[in-house]
N, C-alpha and C positions, 0 to 999 in steps of 0.2 A: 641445660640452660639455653645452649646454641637451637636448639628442638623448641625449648618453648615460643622461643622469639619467633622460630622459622614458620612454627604451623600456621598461623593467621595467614598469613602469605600465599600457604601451600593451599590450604581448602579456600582462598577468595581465590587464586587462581583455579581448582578444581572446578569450583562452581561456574566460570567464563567458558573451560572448556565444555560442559557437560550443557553450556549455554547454546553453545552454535552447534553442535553436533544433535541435539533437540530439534533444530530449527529448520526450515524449508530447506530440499536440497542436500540435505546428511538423510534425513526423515528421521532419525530416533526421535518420534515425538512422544515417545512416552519417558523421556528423560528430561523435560520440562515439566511435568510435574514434583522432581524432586531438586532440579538443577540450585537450588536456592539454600539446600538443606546446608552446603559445607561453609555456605558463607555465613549463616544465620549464625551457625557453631563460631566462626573466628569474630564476628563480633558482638558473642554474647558479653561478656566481661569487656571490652574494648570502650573508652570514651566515646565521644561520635566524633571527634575528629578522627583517631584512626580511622571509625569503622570508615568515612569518609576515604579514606585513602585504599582501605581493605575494598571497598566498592568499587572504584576510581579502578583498579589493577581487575576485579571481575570483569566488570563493562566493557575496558578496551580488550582484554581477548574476546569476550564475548563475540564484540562487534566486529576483531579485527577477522576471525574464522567466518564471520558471516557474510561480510564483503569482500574476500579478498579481490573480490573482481576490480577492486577499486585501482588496484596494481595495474590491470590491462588497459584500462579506461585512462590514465597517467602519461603509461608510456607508449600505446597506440596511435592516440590523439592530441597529447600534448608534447607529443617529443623527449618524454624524459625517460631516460634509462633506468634499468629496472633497478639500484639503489634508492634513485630517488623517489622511483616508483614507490618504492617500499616506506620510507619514510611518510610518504605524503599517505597513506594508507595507517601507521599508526597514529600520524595525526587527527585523520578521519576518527578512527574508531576510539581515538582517547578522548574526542569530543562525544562522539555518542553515547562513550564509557562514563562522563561525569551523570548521566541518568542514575545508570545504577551508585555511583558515588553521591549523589542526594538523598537516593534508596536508601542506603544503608545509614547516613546520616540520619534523616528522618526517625528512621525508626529506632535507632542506637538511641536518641533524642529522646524519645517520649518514652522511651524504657527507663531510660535513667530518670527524668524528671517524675514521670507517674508512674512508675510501675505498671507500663502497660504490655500487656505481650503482645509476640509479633503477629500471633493467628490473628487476630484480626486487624491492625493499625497498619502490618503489611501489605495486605493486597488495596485498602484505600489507597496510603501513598503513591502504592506502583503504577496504578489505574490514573491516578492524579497527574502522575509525572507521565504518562504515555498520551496525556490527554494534552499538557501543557507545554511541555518542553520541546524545545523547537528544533525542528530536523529536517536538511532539506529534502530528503528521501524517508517521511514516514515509516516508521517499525513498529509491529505491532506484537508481542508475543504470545498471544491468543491467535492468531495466522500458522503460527505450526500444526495446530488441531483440524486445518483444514480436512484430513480424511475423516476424523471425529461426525459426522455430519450429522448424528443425531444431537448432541453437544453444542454445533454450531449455529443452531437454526435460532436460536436467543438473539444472535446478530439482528434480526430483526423488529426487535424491542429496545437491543441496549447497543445497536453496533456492535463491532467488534471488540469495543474493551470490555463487555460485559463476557468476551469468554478470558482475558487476561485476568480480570478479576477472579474466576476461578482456577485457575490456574498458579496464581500466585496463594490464594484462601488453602488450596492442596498443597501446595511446599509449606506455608506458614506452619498447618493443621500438625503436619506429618514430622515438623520438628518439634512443635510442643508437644507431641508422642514424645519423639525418643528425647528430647530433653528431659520429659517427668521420669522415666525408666530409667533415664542414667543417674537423675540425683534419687531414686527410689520413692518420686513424688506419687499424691495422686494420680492415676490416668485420668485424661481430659477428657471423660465422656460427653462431657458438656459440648464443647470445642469439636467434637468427631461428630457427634449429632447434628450440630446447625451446619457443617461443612456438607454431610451425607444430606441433609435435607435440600441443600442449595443442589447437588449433582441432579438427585431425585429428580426434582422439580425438572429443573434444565434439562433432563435426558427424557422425562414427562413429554415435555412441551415439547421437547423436539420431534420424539415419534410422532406425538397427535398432529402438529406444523406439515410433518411429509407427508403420510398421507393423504392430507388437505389437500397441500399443493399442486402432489402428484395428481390427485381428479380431475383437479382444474384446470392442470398442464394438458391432461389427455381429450379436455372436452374444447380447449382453445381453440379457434382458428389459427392456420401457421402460413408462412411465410420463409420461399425456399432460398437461403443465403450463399454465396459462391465467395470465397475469398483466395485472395491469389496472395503468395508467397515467394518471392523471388530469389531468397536468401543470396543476397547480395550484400556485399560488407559499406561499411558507412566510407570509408577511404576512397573509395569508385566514383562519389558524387561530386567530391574536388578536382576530377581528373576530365569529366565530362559528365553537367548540372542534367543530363537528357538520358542516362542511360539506366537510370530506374525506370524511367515512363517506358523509354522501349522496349524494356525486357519486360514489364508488367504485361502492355500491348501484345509484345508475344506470346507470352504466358497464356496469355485469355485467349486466342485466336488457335493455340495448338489444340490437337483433336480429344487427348484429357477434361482439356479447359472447358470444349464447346461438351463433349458429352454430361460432363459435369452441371453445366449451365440450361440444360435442359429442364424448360418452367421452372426456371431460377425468377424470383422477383427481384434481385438487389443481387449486383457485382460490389466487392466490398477492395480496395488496393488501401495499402498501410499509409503512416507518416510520412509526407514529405518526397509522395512518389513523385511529382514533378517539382523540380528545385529551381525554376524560372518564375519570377515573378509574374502572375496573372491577376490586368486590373478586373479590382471589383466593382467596376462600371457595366462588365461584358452579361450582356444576359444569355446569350447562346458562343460557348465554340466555337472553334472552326471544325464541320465534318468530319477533313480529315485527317485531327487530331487523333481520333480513337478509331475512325477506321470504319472496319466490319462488323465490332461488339454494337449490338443491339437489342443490348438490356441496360435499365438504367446504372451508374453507375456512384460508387461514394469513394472519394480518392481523399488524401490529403496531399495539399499543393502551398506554393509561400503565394499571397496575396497582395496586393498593392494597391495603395489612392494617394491621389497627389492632394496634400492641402495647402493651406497656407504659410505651413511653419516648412513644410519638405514633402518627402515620401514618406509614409508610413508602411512598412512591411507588419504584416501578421503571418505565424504560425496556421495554416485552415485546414477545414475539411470541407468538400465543396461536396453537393449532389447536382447531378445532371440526368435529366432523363433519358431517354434512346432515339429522340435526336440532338441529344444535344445541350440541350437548353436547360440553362442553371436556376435547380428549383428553391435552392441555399445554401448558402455559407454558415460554416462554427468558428470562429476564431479560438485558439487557444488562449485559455483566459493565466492559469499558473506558467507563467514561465520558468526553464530551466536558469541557474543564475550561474554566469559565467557561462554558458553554452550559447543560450538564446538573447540574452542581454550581458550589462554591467550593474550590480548594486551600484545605485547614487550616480551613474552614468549621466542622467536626464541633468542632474544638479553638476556635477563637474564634468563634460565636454573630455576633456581631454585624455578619462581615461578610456574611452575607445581608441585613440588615437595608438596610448601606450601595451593596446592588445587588438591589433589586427586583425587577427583568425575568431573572435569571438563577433558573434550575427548581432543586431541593433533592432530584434523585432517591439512591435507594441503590444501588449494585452490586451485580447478582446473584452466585450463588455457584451454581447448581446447571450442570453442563455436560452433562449427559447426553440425547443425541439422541433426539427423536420417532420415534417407531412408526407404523408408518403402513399400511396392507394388506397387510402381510407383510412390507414394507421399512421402513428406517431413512436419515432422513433428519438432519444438522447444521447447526444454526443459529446464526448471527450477526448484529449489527443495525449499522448503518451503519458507522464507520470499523473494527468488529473485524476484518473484511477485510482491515487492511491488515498486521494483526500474524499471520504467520505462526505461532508460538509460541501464542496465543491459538486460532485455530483448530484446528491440532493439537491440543492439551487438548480439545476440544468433541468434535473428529472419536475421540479413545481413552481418553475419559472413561470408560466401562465394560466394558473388554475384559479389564480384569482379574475379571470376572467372565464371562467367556466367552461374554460378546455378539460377533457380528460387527460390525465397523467400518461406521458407516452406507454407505448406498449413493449419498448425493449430499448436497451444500454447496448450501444456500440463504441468502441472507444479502438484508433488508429494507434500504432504505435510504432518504433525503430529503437531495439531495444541492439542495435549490432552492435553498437559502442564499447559493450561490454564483454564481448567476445564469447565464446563457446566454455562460460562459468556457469553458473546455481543463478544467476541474478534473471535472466530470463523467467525460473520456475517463480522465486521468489516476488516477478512482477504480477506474476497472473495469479499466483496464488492469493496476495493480497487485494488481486481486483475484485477475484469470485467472490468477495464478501459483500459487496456491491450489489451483485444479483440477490443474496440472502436479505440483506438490508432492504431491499424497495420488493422483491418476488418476482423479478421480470430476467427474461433471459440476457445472459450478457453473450456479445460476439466481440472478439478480439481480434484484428485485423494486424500482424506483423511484417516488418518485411525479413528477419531470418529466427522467427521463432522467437515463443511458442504461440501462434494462431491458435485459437479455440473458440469453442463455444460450450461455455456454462449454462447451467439449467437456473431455473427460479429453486429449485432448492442448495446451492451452491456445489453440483456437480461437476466437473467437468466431463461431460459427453462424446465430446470431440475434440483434439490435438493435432498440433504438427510435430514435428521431431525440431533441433535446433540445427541452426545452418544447413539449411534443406529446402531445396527446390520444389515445392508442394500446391495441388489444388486440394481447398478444404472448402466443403458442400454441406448443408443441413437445411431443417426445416427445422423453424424458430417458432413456438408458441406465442402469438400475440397476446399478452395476460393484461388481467385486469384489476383493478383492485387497491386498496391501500393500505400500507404498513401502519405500524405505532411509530418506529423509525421514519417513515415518512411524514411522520406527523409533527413529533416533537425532536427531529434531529438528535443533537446531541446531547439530549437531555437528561444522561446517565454519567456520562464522562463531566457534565457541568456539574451536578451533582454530588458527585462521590469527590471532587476538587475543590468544591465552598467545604463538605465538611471537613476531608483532609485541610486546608488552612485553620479551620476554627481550631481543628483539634491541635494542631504544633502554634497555634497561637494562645491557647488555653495551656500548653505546656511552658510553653516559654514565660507565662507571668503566672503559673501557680505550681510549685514543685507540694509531690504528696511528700508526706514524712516517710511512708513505707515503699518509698522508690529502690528501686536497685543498687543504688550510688548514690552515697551523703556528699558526693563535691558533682559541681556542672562543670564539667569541661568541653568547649569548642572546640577547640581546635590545640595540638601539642604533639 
């Protein structure tokens, strides 16, 4: 009896562990393709309230193994000891964790109401709820398949949740296998064919996509990039707001740097290298700010205009050319909440007051991409990377005035906060889908890792190590061209979310007679 009670528990927790250990940074990512199978078992017979709760206990181990970097980022930056570290880390991940406890709702829900199996009503929900449920750090679980790369090239059609979508279609698929085999049902040939057909296709499209791309990678014009790595910890720039910029300046001036920089067109420094406010009135520098570097330059600095209401500070990334002279500014448009600002700050005054250490910047509004020696280049500054949506807007901000779509994704970042964890791999991993999505190279500029440069088919080419003192050098494809993702956005994830709704709304006001369960239950 004590065993029957226990197992739901055991296989939703099963399934959490088998979640993160899947996932960026374990790398078993061929354990998300089945991670799903122990939970689907503990709420096969469960109302949807439990399975609710059976979810609710997946999700937060899921999340809590996949961030634990949340711990370092607590008690580095905000002073709290590692208890409270810890706590504030399963509160994190028990809100991430109500996904899958909707997951499981959901689909508990229209089993019992229609008899409907999870092969297919499961990977809608999932894709629905990855699409809509609000997280301040984007997850996506079609992101573990990144070495997948014939797999992932679909990103370019449906985004990334078009490979969660199969992803989830394979756990579904693979338990109404071994469900029919253990009640001695039919096999679901039916159900294994339209799964195999979806991989087909997907793994189709994805060979005939690289080879494409790759042609027209090798026939591009490029464009040689130098980025500089300081690996410098975020704690240094409260101690003295100057000693990124200097050591950036050093970096580039030592004989590494200048070899390196040899017919470099673009010097590239991370987030936030100069942490003094620079107004955005100044159209050139002062000389000898930068010195002896005499290639143009892309830095990210804090910005400043005085208006009528106060100062206005922004998150930037400025370019300047090789003397000097500021050719644009990108304000960071998503801001970090509690880092960068206060939710509700602007409307009640006083809770900056009652948090000190947290910055008061404004969000930018301008999205339109840098010009740059004949090319066009898009810019992003730390997590905008990870919003799809967000970047598209940057990358066709002026097309409707019949500019061409820039020619490459560069996005700044300062990912030190979270100390020498997985959360680095895990940022870059989820940018490269960025390059898959639009076919343009991406360059990730950090200041302690991981710096890369992704190809237009979502490779990564080039690396830094984490907390490491690094010059990273490449010749960048200027590519041309336009996606269906570029076209129609998120017009998969919108999608597959109207029909998930109809369908738990067509459940909720019509139960079949030959449902699972002759009683509805909520919640108990």
């Amino acid at each position: 009896m004590l065993l029957k009670t226990v197992q739901p528990w055991l296989l939703a927790a099963l399934s959490g562990i088998l979640g993160f250990l899947g996932y960026i940074g374990y790398d078993l990512f061929y354990l998300e393709w089945i991670f799903l199978i122990p939970l689907f078992r503990a709420i096969r017979v469960q109302s949807p309230g439990r399975s609710f709760y059976l979810g609710w206990l997946a999700g937060t181990i899921a999340y809590g193994g996949g961030t634990y970097w949340f711990v370092h980022l607590l008690t580095a930056f905000s002073g709290m000891n590692f208890f409270f570290g810890l706590i504030g880390l399963i509160l994190f991940a028990a809100y991430y964790g109500l996904l899958f406890a909707l997951f499981a709702w959901a689909v508990s829900f229209m089993r019992q109401r229609k008899g409907w199996g999870f092969w297919w009503t499961a990977p809608l929900i999932w894709t629905a709820l990855e699409n809509l449920y609000p997280l301040v750090f984007p997850v996506y679980i079609g992101a573990s398949q990144y070495s997948l790369i014939p797999l992932t090239q679909i990103a370019d059609i449906t985004g990334i949740l078009g490979i969660s979508f199969l992803l989830i279609s394979c756990n579904a698929t693979l338990y109404h296998l071994l469900e029919s085999l253990a009640d001695r049902k039919k096999i679901p040939f039916r159900e294994m064919a339209v799964f195999g057909i979806m991989i087909a296709v997907a793994a189709g499209y994805g060979f005939f996509r690289i080879r494409q791309i790759d042609r027209e990678t090798a026939s591009a014009p490029r464009k040689k990039v130098v980025m500089v790595q300081a690996g410098l910890g975020e704690a240094m720039k409260y101690k003295d707001p100057w000693v990124f910029f200097r050591l950036h300046r050093e970096m580039s001036l030592e004989p590494a740097a200048q070899k390196a920089s040899q017919d470099a067109d673009l010097m590239i420094w991370p987030e936030s290298v100069i942490a003094v406010p620079i107004s955005r009135s100044l159209q050139k520098l002062p000389g000898e700010l930068f010195g002896d570097i005499d290639i143009p330059i892309l830095f990210g600095t804090i910005t400043a205009e005085r208006t009528a209401g106060g100062v206005r500070k922004y998150t930037s990334a400025m370019l300047i050319d090789e003397d000097d002279h500021v050719l644009g500014v990108y304000d960071k448009r998503i801001l970090v909440p509690f880092g960068e600002y206060v939710p509700l700050g602007n409307l009640f005054p006083a809770l900056y007051k009652w948090s000190p250490y947290i910055s008061r910047f404004v969000p930018g509004t301008r999205k339109t991409p840098f010009s740059f020696q004949g090319y066009r280049f898009s810019v992003n500054i730390c997590y905008e990377d990870l919003f799809g949506g967000v970047v598209r807007e940057n990358m066709c901000a002026d097309i409707a005035s019949g500019n061409p779509l820039p020619h490459m994704i560069v996005n700044l970042t300062n990912d030190s906060w979270y100390g020498d964890t997985i959360e680095p791999m895990e940022h870059l991993v989820h940018a490269s889908f960025r390059a898959i999505e639009h076919r343009r190279p991406l360059v990730r500029s950090t200041n302690t890792g991981i710096s890369a440069i992704v190809d237009p088919v979502g490779r990564i080419q080039k690396r830094t190590g984490q907390r490491t003192r690094e010059i990273l050098a490449g010749e960048v494809p200027m590519m041309t061209g336009r996606t269906i993702y570029s076209y129609v956005g998120n017009a998969f994830g919108i999608l597959v979310s109207c029909i998930s709704v109809i369908l738990l709304g067509y459940s909720f006001f019509y139960k079949s007679q030959n449902s699972d369960m002759k009683k509805t239950v909520f919640f108990h």
